[in-house]
C-alpha positions as CSV (number, residue, x, y, z in Angstrom):
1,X,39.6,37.8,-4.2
2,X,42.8,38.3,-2.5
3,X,44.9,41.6,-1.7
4,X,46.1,42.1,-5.1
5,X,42.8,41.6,-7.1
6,X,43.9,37.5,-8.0
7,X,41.6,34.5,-6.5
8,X,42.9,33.0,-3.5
9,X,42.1,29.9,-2.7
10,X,44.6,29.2,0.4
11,X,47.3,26.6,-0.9
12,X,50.3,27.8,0.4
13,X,53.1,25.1,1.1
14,X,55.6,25.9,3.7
15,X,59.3,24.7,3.5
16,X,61.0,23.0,7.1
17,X,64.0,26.2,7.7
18,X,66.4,26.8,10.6
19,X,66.7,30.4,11.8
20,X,69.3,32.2,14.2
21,X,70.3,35.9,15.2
22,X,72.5,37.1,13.0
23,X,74.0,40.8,14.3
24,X,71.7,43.4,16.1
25,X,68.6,43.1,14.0
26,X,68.7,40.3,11.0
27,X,68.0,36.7,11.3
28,X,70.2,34.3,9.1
29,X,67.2,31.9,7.6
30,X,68.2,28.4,6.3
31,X,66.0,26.6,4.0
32,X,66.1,22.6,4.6
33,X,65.0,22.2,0.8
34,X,65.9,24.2,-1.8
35,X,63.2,23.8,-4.5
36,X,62.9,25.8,-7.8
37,X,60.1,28.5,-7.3
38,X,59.6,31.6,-6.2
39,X,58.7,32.5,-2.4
40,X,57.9,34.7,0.2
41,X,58.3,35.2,4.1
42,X,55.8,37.3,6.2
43,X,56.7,39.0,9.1
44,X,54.3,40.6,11.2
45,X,55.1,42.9,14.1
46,X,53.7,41.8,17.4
47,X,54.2,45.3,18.4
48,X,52.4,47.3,15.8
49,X,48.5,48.5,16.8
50,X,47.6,47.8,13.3
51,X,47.7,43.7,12.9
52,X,47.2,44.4,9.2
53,X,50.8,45.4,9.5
54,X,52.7,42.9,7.5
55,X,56.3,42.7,5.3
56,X,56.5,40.6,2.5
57,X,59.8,39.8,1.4
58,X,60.1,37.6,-1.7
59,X,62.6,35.9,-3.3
60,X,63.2,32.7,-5.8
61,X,65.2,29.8,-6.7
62,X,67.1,28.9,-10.1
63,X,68.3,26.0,-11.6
């Protein structure tokens, strides 16, 4: 079972991307491929105590 109560059976697919600093505290991210879907990027604070720590933001591609 996964976080939200759905199986999980580990099939994510990752997309190539360039990144850069973009101001004080964003990151422009540029996606190499541009597939229909809906995604999501995880960012995990190597600072934080608690690992478990971890922003999802999501975000999808139309037509």
């Amino acid at each position: 079972m996964s976080t939200f109560g759905g199986a999980s059976s580990n099939n994510l697919e990752l997309l190539p991307y360039t990144a850069k600093k973009y101001g004080e505290s964003s990151y422009l991210i540029t996606l190499k491929e541009k597939p229909v879907g809906e995604y999501g990027i995880t960012v995990r604070n190597p600072n934080s105590l608690d690992e478990k720590n971890i922003i999802v933001a999501s975000f999808g591609i139309d037509q």
